[in-house]
N, C-alpha and C positions, 0 to 999 in steps of 0.2 A: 767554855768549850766551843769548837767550833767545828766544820768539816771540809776535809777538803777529798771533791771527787777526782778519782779515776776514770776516764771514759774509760769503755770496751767496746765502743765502736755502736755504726747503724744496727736499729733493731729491725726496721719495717720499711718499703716506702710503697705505693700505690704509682703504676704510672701507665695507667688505659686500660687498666683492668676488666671493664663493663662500664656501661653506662653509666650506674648508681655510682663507683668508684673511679674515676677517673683521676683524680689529682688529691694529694694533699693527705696526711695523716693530723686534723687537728688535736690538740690536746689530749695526749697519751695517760689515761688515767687505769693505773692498774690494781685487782684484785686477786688475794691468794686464794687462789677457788680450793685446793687441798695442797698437801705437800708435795706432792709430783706438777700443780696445775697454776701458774701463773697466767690471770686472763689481762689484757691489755686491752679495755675498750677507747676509741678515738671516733671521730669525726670524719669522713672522708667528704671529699664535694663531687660532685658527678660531670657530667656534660650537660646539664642545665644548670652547671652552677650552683648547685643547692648543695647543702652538707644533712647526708642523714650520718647516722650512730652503728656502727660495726665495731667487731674486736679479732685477736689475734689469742692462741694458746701458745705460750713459750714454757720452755724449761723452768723452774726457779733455781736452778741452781746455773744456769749457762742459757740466760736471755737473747743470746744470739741465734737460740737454737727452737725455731718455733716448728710448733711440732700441729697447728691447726688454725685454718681462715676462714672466718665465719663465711657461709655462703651466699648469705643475703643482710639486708640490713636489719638488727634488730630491733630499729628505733630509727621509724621511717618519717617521710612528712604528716604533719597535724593535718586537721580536715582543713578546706579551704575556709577562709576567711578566719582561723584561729590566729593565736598567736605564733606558732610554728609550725604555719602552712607552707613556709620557705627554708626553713632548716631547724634541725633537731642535732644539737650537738654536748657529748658527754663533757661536763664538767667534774661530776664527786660521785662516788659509789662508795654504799655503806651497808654494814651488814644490821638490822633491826630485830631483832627474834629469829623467826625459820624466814625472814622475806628481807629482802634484798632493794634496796632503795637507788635508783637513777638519779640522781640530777641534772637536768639539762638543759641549754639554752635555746629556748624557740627565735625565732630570728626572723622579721618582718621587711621588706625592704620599703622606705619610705619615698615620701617626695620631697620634699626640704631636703633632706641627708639620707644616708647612703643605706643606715640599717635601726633596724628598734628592735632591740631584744629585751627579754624576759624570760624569767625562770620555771620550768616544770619540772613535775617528777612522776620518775614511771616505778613500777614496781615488777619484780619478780618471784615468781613463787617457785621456780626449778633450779636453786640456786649460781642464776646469774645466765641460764642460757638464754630465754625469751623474757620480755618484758613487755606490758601493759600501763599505756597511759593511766594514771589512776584519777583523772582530770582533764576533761579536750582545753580549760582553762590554767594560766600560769598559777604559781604561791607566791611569787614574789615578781611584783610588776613597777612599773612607777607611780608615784602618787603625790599627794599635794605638794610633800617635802623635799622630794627626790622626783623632779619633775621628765624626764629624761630617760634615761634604761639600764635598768641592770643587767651585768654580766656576772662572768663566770665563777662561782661558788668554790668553797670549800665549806663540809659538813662533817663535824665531829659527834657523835655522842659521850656523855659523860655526864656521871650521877646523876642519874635520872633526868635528865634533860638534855637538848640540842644547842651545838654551840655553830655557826654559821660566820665566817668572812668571806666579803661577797667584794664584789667590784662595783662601785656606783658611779654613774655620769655626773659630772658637776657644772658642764656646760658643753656646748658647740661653740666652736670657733674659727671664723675665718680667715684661712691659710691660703696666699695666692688664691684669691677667690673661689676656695673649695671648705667646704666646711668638716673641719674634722675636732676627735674625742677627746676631753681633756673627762680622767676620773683616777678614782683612787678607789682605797681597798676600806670597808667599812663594816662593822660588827652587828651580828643580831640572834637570838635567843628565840627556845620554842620548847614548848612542853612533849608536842610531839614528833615532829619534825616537819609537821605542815604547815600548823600555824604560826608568824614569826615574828616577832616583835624588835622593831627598829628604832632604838633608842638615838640613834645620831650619831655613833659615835666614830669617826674616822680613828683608822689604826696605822694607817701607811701613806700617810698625804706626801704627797707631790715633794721632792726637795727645791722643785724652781718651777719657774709659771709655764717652762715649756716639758715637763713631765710627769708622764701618764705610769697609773702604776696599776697590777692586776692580775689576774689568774693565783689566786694564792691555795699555798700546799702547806699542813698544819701539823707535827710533827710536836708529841708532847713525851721528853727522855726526861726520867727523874721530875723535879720539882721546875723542870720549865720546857715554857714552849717554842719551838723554833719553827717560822715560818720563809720560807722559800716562797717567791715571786717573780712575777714577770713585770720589766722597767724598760720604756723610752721614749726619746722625744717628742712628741707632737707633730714636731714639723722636718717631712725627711726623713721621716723609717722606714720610707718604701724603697729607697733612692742611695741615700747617703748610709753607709756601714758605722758611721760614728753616732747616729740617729736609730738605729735599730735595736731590737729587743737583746736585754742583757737579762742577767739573772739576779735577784735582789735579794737579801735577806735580814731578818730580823730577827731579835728574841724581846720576851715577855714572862713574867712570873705568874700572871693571870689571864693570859690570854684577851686582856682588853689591851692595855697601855704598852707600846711595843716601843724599841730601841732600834733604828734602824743601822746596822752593819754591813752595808753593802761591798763592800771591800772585804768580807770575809765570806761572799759565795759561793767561796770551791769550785768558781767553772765559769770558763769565760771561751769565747770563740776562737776553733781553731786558727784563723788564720787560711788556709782553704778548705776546700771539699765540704761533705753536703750542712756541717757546722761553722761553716769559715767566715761566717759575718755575722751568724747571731746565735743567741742561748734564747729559747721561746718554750713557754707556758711549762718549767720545771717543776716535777710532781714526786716528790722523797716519798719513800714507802720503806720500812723493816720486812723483809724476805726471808722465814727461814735464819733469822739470826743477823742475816748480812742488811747492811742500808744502803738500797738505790734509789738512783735519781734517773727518770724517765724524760726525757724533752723533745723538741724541735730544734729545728736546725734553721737553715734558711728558708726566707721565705713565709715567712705564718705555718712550713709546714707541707710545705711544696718539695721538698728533700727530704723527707721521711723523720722518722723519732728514732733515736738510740739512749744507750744509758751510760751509766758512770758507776763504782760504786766508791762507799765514804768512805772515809777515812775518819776517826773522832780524834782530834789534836786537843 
C-alpha cells in the first residue's frame, strides 16, 4: 500500500505579526486535542531571528478553517547560556497518561557553523495548552559517537516502551567555503521517554554523498510502518529549486530496517505559489478517521504550512 495526497490548500502563514512572530511557520506538528479540536503547534521566528513554539486551533474536519491563535508563545527561549537559549522549536507531541509531552529542538548558534541543536522536552499538565520545560538541560545531545547535533525527532509510544527516529549529523562540510549539514535519520529506544538509548542504528542514510535526510513522521497502519520524511541536496537548497526540500518515504515491518520509496510520496511541489518549489518537514497524522499530511512550502517555512489529505491505493 501506499498514499497518495490531496492538497486542500494553505493552512497558516505568519507575516509581521509581533515581534516574537514575525516570519516562518516551522515544522507543523499536530494534535487531536478532542473531536471538535485540531491543535497545530509549529515554530515561528521573530525579528531577532529566533524561533520560539506557538500553535494554531483548526477544525478537524476542515483544517482551513482555524478557529484560534495562540497569543503568546508557549515555548519560549531557554535561560541564557542553555542549550535553547536561541530557539525552542516543536518537533513531536505525544500523549503519555493525563500529561502531554513536547519535544523540541533547542538551537545554539556557533562559531565554526551556523547552528548546534539538541533535543528537549517540555511537559504539559492542561492537556496541551501551557507547557513546562521539565529540564533547562537537552535528553538527547551529541556525544562521543554522534559528535555533531541532533535534530528533529519523531516519538512513538508502544508496548510499553518509547520508540524515537531522530535526525543525526554525520558531518560538516565545506560548500563554496561555507560549511554546511550532511545527516540522516537514526533510531533509538527508551523505557520512559527520557532516557534513550542509541544503538547506532541509521534507518534513512543518504541515497548519494550530496543528500541530507530528516524531520521524520512515523505512521504505524496494520502490521507496518510508514515513515514520511524530509530530503535534499547539500549543496543549493537555498538557491537551486532542484536542490531543495522534497518529501521522502519509506516503509518497515519493525520499525528499525526501512525500504526506501521515495517515488511513492504522494506530494511533490506545486509548481508555483507558497508550495511551488518545495515539500518541507511532512508530518501524516489519522484525523477523526481521515489521514492528513501537514507541511511547509517554500522557504524552510517562510510561506506558511497547508495540508493534503490521503488517499490509501
Amino acid at each position: 500500500m501506499h498514499v497518495k495526497w490531496h492538497k486542500q490548500g494553505l493552512v497558516y502563514s505568519v507575516e509581521g505579526q509581533s515581534e516574537w512572530a514575525h516570519s516562518h511557520t516551522h515544522k507543523p506538528t499536530p494534535l487531536l486535542v478532542d473531536a471538535h479540536t485540531l491543535r497545530i503547534y509549529f515554530g515561528v521566528r521573530g525579528t531577532d531571528g529566533r524561533t520560539r513554539t506557538t500553535f494554531i486551533d483548526v477544525d478537524p474536519d476542515d483544517p482551513l478553517r482555524v478557529l484560534r491563535v495562540a497569543p503568546i508563545p508557549i515555548l519560549d527561549l531557554g535561560r541564557i547560556g542553555a542549550f535553547d537559549d536561541s530557539g525552542a522549536n516543536v518537533c513531536s507531541v505525544i500523549r503519555k497518561d493525563d500529561l502531554i509531552y513536547m519535544y523540541y529542538i533547542g538551537w545554539n548558534p556557533s562559531t565554526t557553523v551556523h547552528t548546534r541543536n539538541s533535543i528537549g522536552v517540555a511537559i504539559s499538565t492542561d492537556g496541551g495548552e501551557t507547557f513546562e520545560r521539565a529540564w533547562f538541560g537537552p535528553i538527547l545531545d551529541r556525544n562521543r559517537d554522534e559528535p555533531y547535533y541532533t535534530g528533529a525527532v519523531e516519538v512513538m509510544p508502544e508496548h510499553g516502551r518509547f520508540r524515537m527516529w531522530y535526525t543525526s549529523v554525520t558531518e560538516w562540510v565545506m560548500i563554496n567555503g561555507k560549511p554546511e549539514i550532511r545527516y540522516h535519520i537514526k533510531y533509538a529506544e527508551s523505557p520512559d521517554g527520557i532516557d534513550w538509548r542509541r544503538p547506532g542504528i541509521s534507518c534513512i542514510p543518504p541515497n548519494h554523498p550530496e543528500e541530507a535526510t530528516a524531520r521524520p513522521s512515523v505512521l504505524r497502519i496494520g502490521d507496518e510502518y510508514l515513515m514520511w520524511y524530509s530530503r535534499r541536496h547539500i549543496n543549493g537548497f537555498r538557491s537551486r529549486r532542484e536542490s531543495m526540500y522534497r518529501a521522502g518515504f519509506a516503509r518497515s515491518k519493525d520499525g528499525i530496517a526501512w525500504v526506501r520509496e521515495d517515488d511513492l510520496a504522494g506530494i511533490e511541489p506545486s509548481g508555483s505559489g507558497w508550495d511551488g518549489d518545495a515539500i518541507a518537514y511532512p508530518y501524516a497524522i489519522y484525523v477523526n478517521g481521515r489521514l492528513m499530511l501537514f507541511y511547509n512550502g517554500n522557504d524552510f517555512g517562510r510561506s506558511g504550512f497547508g495540508y493534503a489529505i490521503g488517499e490509501v491505493v
